[in-house]
Backbone as a printed PyTorch tensor [residue, N CA C, xyz], in Angstrom:
tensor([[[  0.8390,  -1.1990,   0.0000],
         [  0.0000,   0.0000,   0.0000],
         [  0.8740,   1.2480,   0.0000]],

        [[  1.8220,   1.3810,   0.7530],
         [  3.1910,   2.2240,   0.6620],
         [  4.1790,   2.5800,  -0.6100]],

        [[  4.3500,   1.3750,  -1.3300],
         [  4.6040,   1.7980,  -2.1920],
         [  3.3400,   2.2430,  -3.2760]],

        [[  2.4850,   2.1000,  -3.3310],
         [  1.2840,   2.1180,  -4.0440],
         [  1.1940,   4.3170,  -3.9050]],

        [[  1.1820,   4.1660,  -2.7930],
         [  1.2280,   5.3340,  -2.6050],
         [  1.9760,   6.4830,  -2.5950]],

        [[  3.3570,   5.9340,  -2.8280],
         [  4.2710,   6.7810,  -2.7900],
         [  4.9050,   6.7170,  -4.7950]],

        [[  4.1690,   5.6060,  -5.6530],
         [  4.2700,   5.6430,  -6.6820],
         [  3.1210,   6.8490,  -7.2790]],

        [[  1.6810,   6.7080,  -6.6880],
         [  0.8180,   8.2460,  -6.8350],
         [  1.1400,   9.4240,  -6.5120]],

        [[  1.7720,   9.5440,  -5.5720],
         [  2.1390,  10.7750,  -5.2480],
         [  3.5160,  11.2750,  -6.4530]],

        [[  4.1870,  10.5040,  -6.7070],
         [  5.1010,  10.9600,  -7.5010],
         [  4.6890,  10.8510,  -9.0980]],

        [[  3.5530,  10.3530,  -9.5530],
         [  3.1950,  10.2550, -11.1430],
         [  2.2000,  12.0460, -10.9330]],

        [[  1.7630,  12.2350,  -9.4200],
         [  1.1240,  13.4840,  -9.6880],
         [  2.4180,  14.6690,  -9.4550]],

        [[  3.1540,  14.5510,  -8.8860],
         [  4.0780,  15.5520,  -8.8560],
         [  4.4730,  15.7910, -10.1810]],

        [[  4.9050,  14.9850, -10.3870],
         [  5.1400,  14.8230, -12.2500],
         [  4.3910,  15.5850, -13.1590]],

        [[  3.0400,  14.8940, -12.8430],
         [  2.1380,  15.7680, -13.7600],
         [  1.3310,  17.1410, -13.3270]],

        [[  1.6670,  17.2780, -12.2390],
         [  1.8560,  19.0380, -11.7960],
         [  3.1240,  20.3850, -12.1790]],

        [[  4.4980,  19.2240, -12.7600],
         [  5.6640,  19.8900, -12.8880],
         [  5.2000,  20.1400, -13.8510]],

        [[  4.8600,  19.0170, -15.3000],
         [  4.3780,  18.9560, -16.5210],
         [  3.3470,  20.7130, -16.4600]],

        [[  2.4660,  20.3540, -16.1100],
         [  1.6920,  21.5420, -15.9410],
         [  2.4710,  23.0050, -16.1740]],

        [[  2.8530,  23.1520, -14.9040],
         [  3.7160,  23.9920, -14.0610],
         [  4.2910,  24.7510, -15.9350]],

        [[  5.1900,  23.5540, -16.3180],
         [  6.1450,  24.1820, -17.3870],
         [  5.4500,  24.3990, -18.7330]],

        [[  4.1810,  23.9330, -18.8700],
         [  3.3170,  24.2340, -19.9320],
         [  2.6700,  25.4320, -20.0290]],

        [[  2.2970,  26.0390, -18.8830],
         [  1.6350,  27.0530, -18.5430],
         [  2.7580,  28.0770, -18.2320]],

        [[  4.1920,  28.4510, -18.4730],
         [  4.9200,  29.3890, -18.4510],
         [  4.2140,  30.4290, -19.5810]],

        [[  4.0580,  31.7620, -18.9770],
         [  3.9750,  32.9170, -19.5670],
         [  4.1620,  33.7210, -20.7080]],

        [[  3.7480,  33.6150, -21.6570],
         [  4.1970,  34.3490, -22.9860],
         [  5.0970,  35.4530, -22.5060]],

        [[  5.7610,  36.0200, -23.1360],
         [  6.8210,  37.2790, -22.9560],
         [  5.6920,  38.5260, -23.2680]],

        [[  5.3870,  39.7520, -22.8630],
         [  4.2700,  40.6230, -23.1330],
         [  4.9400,  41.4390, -24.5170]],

        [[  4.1910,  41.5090, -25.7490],
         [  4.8650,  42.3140, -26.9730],
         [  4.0160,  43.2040, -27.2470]],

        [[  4.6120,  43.9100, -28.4470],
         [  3.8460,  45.2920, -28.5460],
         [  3.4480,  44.4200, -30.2640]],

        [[  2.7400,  45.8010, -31.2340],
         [  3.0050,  45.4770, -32.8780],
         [  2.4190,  47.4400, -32.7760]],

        [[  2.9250,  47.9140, -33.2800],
         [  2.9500,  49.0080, -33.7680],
         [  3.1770,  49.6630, -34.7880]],

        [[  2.6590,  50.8560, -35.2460],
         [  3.4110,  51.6200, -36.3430],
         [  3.9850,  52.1010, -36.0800]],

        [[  5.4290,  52.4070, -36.9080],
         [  6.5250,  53.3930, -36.6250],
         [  7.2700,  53.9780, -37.3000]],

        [[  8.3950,  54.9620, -37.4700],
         [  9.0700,  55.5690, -38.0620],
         [ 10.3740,  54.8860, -38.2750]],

        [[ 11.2060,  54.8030, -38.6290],
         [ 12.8600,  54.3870, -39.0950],
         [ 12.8830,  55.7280, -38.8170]],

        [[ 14.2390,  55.7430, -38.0870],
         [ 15.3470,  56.8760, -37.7290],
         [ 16.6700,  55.8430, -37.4120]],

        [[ 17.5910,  57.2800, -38.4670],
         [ 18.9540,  56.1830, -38.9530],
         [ 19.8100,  57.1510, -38.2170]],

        [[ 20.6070,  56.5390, -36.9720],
         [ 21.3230,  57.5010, -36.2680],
         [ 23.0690,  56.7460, -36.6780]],

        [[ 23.8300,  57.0900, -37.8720],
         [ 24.2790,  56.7160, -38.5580],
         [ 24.1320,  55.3320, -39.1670]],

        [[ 25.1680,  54.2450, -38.5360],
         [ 24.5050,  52.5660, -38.7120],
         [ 23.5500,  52.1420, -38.0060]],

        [[ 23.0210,  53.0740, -36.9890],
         [ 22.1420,  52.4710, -35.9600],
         [ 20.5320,  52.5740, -36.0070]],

        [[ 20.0630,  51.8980, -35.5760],
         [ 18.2390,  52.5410, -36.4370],
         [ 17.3840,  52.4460, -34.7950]],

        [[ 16.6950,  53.3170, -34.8990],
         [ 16.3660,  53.8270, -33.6370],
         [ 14.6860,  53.0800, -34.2220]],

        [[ 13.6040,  53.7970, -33.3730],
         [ 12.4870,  53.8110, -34.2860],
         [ 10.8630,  54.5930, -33.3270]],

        [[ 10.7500,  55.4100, -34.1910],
         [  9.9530,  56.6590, -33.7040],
         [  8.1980,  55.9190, -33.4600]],

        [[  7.5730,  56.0080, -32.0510],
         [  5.9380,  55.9670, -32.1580],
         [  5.4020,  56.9960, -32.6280]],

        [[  4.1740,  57.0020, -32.8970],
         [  3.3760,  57.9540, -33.0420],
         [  3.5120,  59.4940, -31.8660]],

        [[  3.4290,  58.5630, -30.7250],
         [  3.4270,  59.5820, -29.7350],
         [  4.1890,  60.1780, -29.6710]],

        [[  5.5000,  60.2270, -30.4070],
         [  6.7930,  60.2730, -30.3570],
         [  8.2140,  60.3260, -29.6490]],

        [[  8.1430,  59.1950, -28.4320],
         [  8.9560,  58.1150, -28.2460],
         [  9.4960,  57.2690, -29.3980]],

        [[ 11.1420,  57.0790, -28.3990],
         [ 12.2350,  56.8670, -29.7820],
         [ 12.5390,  55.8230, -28.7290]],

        [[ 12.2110,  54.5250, -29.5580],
         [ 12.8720,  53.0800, -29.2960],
         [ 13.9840,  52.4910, -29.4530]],

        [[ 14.8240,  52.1850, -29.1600],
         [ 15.9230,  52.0590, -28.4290],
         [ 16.2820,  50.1590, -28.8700]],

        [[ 16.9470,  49.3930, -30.0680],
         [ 16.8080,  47.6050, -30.2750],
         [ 17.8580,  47.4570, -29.3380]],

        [[ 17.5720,  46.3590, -29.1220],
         [ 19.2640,  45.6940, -28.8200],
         [ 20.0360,  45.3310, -29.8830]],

        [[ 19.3890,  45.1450, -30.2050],
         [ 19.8280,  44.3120, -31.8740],
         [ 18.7980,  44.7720, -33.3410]],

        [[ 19.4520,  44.6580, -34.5350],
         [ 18.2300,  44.9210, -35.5890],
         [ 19.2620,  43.7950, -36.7250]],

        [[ 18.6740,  42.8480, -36.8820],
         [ 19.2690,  41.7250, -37.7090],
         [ 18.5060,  41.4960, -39.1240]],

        [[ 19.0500,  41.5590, -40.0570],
         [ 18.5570,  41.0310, -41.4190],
         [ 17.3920,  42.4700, -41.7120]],

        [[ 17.9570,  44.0300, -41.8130],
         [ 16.4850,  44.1060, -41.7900],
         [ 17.2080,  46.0010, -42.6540]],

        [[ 17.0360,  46.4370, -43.7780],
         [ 17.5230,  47.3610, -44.2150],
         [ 16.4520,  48.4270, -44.6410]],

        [[ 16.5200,  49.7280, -43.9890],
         [ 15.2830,  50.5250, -44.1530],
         [ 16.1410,  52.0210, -44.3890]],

        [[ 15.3190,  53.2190, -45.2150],
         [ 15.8510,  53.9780, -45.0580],
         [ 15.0190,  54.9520, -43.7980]],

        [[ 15.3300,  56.3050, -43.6240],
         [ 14.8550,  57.0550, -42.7530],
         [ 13.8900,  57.5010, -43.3530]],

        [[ 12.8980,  57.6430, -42.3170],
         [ 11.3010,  58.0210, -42.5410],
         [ 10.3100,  57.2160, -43.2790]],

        [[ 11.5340,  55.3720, -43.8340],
         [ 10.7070,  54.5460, -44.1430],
         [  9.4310,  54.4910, -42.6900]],

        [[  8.1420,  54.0010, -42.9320],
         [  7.0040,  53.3920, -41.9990],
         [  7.4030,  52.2320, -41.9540]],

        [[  7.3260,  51.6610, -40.7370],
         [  7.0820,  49.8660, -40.6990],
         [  5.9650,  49.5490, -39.6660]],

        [[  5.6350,  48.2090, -39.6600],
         [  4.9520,  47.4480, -38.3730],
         [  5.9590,  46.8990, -37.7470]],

        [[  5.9680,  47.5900, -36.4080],
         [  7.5070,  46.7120, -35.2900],
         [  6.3700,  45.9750, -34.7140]],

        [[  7.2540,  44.8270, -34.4210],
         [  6.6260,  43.9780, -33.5090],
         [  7.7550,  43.6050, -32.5250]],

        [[  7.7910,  44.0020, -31.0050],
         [  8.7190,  44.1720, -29.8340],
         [  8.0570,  43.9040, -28.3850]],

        [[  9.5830,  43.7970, -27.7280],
         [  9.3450,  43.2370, -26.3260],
         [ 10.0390,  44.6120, -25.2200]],

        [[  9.4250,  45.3200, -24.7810],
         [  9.8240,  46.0930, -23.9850],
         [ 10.6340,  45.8010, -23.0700]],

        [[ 11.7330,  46.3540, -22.4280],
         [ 12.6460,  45.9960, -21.6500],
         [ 12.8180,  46.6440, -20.8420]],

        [[ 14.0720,  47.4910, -20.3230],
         [ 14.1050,  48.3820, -19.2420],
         [ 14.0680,  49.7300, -20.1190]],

        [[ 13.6820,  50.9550, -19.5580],
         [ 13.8090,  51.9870, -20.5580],
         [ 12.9620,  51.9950, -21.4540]],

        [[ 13.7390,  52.4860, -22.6170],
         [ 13.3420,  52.6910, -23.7350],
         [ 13.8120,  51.7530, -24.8870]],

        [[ 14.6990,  50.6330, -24.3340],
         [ 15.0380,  49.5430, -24.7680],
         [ 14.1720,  48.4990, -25.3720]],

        [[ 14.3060,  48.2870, -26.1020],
         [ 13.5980,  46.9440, -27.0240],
         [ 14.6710,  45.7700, -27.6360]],

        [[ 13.4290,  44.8900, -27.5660],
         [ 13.4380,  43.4010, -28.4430],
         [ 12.8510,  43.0780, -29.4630]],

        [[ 13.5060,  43.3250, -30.5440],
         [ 12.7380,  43.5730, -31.8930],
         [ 12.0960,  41.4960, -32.1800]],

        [[ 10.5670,  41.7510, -32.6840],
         [ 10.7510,  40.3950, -32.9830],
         [ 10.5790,  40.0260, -34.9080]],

        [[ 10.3060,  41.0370, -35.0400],
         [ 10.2960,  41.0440, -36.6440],
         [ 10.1180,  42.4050, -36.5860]],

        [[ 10.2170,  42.9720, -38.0230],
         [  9.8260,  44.2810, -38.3750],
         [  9.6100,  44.4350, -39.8460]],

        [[  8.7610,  44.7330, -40.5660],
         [  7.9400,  44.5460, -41.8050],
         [  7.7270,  46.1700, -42.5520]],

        [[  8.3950,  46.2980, -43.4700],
         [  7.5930,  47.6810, -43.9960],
         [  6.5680,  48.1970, -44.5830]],

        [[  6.0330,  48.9760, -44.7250],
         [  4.6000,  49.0260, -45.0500],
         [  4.4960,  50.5410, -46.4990]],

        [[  3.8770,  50.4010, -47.2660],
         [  4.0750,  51.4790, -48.4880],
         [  3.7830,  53.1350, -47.4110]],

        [[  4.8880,  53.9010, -47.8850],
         [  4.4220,  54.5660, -47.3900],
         [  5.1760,  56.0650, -48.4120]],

        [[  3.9320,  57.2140, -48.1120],
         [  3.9440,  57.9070, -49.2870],
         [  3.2470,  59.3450, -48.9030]],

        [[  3.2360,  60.3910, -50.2920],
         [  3.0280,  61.8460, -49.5520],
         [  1.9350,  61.8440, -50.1210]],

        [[  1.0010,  63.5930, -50.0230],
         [  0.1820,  63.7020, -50.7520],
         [  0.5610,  64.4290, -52.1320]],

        [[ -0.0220,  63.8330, -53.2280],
         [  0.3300,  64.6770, -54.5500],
         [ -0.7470,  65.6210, -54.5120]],

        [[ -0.0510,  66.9650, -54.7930],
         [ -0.8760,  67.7850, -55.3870],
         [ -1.2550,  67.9980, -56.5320]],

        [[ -0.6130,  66.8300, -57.6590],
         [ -1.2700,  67.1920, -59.0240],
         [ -1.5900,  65.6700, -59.1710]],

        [[ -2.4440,  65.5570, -60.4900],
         [ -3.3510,  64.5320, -60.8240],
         [ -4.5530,  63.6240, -60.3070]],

        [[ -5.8030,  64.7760, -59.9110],
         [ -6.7240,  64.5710, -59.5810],
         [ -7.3790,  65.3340, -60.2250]],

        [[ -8.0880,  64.8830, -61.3530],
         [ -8.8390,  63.8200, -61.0430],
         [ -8.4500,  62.7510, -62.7030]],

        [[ -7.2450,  63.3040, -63.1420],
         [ -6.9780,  62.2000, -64.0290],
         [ -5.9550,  60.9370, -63.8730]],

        [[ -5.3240,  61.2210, -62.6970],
         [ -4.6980,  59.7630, -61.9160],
         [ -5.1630,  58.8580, -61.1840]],

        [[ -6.9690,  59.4510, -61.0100],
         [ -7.6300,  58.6810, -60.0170],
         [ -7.7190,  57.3520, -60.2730]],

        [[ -7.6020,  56.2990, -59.4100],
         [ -8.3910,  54.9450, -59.5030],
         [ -8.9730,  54.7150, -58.7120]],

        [[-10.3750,  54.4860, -59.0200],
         [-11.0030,  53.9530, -57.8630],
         [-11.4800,  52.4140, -57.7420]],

        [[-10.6090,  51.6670, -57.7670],
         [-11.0870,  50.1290, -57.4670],
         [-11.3960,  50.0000, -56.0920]],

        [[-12.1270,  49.4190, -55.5920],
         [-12.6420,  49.4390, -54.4650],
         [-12.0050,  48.5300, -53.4180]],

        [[-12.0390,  48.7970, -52.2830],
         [-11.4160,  48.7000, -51.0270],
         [-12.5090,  48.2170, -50.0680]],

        [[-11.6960,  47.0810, -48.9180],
         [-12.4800,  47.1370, -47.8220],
         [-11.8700,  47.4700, -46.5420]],

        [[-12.1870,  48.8310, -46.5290],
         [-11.7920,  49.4430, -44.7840],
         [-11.3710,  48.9580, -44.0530]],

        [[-10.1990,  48.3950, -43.3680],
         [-10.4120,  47.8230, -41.7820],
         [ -9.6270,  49.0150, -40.7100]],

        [[ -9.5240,  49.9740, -40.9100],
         [ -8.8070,  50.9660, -40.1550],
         [ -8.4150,  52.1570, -40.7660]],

        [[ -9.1190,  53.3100, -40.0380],
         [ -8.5180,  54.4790, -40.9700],
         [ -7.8960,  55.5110, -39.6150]],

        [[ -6.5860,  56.4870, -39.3610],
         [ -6.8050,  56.8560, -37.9860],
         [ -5.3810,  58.0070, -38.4800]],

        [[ -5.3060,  58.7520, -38.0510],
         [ -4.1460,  60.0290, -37.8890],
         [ -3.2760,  59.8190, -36.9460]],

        [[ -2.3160,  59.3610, -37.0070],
         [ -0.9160,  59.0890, -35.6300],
         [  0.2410,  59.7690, -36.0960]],

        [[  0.5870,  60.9360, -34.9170],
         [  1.9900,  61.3340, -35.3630],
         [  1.9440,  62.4670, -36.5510]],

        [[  2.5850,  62.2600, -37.2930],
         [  2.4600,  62.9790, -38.9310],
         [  1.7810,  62.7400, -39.9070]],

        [[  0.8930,  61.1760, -39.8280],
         [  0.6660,  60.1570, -40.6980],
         [ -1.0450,  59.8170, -40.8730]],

        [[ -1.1280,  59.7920, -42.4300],
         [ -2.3090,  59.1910, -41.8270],
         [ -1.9040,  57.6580, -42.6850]],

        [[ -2.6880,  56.9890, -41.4670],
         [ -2.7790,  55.7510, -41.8370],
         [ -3.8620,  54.5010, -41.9960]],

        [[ -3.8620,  53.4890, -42.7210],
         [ -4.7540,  52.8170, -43.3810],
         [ -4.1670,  51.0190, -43.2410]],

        [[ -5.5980,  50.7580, -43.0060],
         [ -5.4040,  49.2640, -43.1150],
         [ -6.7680,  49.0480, -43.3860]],

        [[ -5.9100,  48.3790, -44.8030],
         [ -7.2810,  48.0350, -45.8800],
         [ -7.5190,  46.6740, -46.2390]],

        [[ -8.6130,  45.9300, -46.5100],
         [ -8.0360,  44.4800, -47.5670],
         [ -8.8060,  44.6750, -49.0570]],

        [[ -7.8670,  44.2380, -49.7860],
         [ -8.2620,  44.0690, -51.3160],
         [ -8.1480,  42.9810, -52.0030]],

        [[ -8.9410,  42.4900, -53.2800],
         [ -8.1760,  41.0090, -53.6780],
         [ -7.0570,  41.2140, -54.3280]],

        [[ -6.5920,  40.3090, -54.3070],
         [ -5.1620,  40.0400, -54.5120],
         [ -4.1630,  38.9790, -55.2790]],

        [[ -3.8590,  38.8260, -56.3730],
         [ -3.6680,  37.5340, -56.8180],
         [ -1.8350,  37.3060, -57.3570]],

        [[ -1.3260,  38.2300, -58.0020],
         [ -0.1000,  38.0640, -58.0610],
         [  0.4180,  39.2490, -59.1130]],

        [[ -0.3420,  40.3570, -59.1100],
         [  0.7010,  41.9060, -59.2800],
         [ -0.0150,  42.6340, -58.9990]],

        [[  1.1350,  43.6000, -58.6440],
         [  1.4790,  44.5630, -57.1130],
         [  0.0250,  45.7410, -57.6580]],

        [[ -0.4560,  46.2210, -56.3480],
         [ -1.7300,  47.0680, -56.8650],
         [ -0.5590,  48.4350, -56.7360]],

        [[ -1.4340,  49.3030, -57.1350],
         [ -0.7040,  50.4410, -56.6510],
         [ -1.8660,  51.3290, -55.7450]],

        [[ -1.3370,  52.3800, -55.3380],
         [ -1.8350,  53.4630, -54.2960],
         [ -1.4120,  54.6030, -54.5110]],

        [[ -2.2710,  56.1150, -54.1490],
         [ -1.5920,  57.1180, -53.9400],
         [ -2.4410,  57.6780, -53.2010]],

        [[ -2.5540,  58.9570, -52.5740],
         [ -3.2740,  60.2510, -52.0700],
         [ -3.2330,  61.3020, -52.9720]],

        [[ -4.1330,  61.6630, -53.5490],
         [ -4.4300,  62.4340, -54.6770],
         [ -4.9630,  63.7010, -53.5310]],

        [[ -5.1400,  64.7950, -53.7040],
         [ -5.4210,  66.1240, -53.5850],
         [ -6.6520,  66.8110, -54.5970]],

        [[ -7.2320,  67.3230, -54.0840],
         [ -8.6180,  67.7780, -55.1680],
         [ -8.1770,  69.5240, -54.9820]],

        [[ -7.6710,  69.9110, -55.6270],
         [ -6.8830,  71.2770, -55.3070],
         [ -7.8450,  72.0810, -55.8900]],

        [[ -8.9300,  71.8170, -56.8770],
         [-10.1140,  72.8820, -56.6440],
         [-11.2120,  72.6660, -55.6650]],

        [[-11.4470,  71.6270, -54.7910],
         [-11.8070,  71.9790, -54.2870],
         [-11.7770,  73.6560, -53.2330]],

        [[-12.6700,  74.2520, -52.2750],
         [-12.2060,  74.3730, -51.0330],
         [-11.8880,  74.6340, -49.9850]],

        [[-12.3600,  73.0520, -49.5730],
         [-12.1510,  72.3020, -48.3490],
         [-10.6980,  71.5700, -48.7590]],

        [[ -9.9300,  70.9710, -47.6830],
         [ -8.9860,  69.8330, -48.2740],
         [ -9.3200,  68.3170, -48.4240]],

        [[ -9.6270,  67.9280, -49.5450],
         [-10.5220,  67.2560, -50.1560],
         [ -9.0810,  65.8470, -50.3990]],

        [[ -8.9760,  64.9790, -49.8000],
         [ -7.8560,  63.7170, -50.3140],
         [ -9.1080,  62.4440, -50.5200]],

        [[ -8.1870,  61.8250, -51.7480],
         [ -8.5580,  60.5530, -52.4810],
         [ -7.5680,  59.7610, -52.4520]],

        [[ -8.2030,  58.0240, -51.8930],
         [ -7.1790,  57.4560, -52.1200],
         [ -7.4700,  56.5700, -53.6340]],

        [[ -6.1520,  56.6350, -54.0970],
         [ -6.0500,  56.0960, -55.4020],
         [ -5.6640,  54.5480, -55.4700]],

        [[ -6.3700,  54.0010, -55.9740],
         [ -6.3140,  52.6330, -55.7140],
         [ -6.5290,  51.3530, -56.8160]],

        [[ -5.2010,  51.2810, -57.6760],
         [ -5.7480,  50.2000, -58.6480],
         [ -5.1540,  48.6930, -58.9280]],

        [[ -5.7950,  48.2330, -59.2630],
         [ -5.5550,  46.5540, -59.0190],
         [ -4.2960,  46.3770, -60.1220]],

        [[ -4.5640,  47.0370, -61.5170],
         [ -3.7250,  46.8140, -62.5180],
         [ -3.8500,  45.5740, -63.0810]],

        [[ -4.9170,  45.3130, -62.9910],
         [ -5.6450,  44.1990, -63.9480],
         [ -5.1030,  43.1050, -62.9130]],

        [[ -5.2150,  42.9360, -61.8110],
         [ -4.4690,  41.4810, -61.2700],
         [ -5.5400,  40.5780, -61.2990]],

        [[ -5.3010,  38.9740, -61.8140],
         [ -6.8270,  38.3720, -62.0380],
         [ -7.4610,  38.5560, -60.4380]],

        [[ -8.4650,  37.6710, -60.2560],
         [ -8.8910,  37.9220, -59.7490],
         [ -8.3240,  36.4920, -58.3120]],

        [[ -7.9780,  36.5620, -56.9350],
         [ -7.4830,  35.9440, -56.2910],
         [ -7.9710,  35.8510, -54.8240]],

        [[ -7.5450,  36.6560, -54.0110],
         [ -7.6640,  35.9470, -52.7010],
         [ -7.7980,  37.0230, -51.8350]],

        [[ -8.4290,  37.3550, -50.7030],
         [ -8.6870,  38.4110, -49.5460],
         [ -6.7890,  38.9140, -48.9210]],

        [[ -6.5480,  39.9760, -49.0900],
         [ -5.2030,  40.2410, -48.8910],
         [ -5.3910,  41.4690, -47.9050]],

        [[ -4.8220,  41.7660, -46.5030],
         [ -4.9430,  42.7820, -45.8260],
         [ -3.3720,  44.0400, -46.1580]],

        [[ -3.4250,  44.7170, -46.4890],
         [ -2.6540,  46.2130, -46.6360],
         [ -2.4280,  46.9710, -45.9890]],

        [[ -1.3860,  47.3440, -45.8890],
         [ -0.7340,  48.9840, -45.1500],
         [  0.0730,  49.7520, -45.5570]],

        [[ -0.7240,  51.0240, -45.0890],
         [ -0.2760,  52.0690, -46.0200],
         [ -0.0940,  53.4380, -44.6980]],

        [[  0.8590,  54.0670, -44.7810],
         [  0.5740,  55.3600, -44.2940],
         [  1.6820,  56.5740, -45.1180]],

        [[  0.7340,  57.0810, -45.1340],
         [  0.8560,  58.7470, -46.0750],
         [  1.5910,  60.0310, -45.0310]],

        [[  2.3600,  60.9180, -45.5000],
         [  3.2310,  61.5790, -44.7160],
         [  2.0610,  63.3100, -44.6030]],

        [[  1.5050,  63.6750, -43.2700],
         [  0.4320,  65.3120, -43.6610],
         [  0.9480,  66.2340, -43.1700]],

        [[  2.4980,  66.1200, -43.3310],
         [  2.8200,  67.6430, -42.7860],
         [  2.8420,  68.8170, -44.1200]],

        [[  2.3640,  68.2870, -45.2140],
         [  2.3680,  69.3980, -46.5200],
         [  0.6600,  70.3370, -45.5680]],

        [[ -0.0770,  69.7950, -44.5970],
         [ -1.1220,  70.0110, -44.5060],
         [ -1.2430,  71.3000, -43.7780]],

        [[ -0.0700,  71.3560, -42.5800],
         [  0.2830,  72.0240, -41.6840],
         [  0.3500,  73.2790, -41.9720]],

        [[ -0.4340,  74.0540, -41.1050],
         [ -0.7230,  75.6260, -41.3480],
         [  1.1550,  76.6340, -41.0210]],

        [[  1.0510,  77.2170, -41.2900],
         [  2.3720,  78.1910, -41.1260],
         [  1.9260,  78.8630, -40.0820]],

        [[  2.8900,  79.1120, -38.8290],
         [  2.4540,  79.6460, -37.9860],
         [  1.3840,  79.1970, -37.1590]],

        [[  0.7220,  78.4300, -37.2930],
         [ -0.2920,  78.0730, -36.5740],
         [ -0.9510,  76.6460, -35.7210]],

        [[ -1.1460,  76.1840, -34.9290],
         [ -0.9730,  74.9110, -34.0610],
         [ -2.2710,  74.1680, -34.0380]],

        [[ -3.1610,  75.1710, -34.5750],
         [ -4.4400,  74.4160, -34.4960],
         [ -4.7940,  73.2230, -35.2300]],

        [[ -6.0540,  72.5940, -34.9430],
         [ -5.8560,  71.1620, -35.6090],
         [ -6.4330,  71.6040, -37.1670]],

        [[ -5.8820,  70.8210, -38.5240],
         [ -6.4520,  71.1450, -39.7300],
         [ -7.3630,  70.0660, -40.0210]],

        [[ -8.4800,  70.4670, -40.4290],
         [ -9.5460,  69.6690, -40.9240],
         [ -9.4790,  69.2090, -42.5570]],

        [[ -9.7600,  67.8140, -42.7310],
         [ -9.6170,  67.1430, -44.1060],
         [-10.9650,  66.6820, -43.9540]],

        [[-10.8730,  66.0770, -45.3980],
         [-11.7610,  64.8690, -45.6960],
         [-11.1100,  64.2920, -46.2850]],

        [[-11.5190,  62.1910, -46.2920],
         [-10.5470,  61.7330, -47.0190],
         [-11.9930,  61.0200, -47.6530]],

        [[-11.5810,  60.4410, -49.0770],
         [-12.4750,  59.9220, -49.4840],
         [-11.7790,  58.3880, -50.5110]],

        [[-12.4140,  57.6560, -49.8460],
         [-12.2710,  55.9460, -49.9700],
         [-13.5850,  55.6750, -50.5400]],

        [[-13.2550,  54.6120, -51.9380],
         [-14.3760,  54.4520, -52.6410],
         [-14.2560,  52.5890, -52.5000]],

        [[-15.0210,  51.6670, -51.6550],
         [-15.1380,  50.3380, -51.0870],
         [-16.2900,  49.7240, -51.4560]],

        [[-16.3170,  48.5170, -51.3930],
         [-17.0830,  47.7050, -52.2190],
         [-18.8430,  47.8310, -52.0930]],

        [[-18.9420,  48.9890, -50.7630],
         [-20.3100,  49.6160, -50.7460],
         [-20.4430,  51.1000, -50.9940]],

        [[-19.8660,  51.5630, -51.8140],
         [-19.8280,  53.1250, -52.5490],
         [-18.5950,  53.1630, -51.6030]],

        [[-18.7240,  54.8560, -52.3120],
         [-17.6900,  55.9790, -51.9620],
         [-18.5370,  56.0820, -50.0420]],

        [[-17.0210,  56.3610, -49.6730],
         [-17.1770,  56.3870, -47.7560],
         [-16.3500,  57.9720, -47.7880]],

        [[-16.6360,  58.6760, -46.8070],
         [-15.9040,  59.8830, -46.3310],
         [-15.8670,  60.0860, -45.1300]],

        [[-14.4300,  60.4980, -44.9560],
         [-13.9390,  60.4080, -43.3950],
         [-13.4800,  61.9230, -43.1280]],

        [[-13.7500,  62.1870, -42.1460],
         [-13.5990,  63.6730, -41.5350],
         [-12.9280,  63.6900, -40.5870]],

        [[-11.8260,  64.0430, -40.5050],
         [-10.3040,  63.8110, -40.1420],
         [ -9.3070,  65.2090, -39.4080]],

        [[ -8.7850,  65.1300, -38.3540],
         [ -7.9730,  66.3200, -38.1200],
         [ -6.3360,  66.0020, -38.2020]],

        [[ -5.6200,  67.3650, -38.7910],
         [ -4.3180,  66.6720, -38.4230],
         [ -3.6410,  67.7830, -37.8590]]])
């Protein structure tokens, strides 16, 4: 009975250690948008809020300054990070010419539209099959109000598969001289249920 019992007690210790080491803690990460800042070989990388992140390391990964990316990181002490990938994302100004004969409007499905930092930014999905769509921010310069379009064309790609996108656009051309107040836009996204308009400060 002794050993009987002292063989249970140790198949449950066992399978409490088992436990124990299964249930260790994910590491807590971030995924963010951010800026590239190239402080000669070294690449820093700017939030929205504008806090400047600090890698330990940046391996396999070549960007220029004021490229956008999605960081994905592990906070450390400080302002220190643990990069765990980092991905770039199209990123681009507003044109003031060719609207309304550069327009494309192939349609888009919304999943995020929001102003961070300098930027506005977008996360969209479109189909997708195997060549590259293109994008721009077009300007309606008779309007006026400040009137932006996003330009959006497939370029004949057949027809393929649900693909999610990111994009953020640079609005300091938007920025008043002299002045701090917030500037009012509209942006206008044309998605697979009409044209949408977003009313926007930057």
């Amino acid at each position: 009975m002794k050993s009987y019992t002292t063989i249970l007690l140790a198949s449950l210790l066992l399978s409490l250690s088992a436990c124990k080491k299964d249930s260790e803690r994910i590491e807590d990460y971030f995924v963010e948008f951010a800026t590239v800042v190239k402080e000669n070989s070294n690449y820093r990388f700017r939030l929205d809020n504008g806090r400047l992140l600090i890698p330990q390391d940046v391996k396999s990964y070549s960007g220029q300054e004021g490229q956008r990316v999605i960081l994905n990181y592990i906070p450390l002490e400080g302002d220190a990070i643990r990069i765990n990938f980092i991905s770039n994302i199209f990123t681009g100004t507003i044109q003031p010419d060719g609207f309304p004969e550069k327009y494309s409007d192939d349609p888009v499905k919304i999943q995020s539209v929001w102003v961070g930092g300098e930027y506005l930014n977008l996360i969209f999905e479109t189909e997708y099959h195997s060549i590259q769509h293109s994008i721009a921010l077009l300007r309606d310069t008779s309007s006026e109000s400040i009137d932006l379009y996003l330009s959006h064309s497939r370029e004949n790609d057949p027809a393929g598969y649900p693909k999610i996108m990111y994009s953020s656009f640079r609005l300091s051309d938007l920025r008043r001289q002299a002045d701090n107040s917030p500037t009012p836009f509209r942006l206008f996204i044309n998605t697979y249920t009409g044209m949408r308009v977003f009313e926007l400060d930057f």
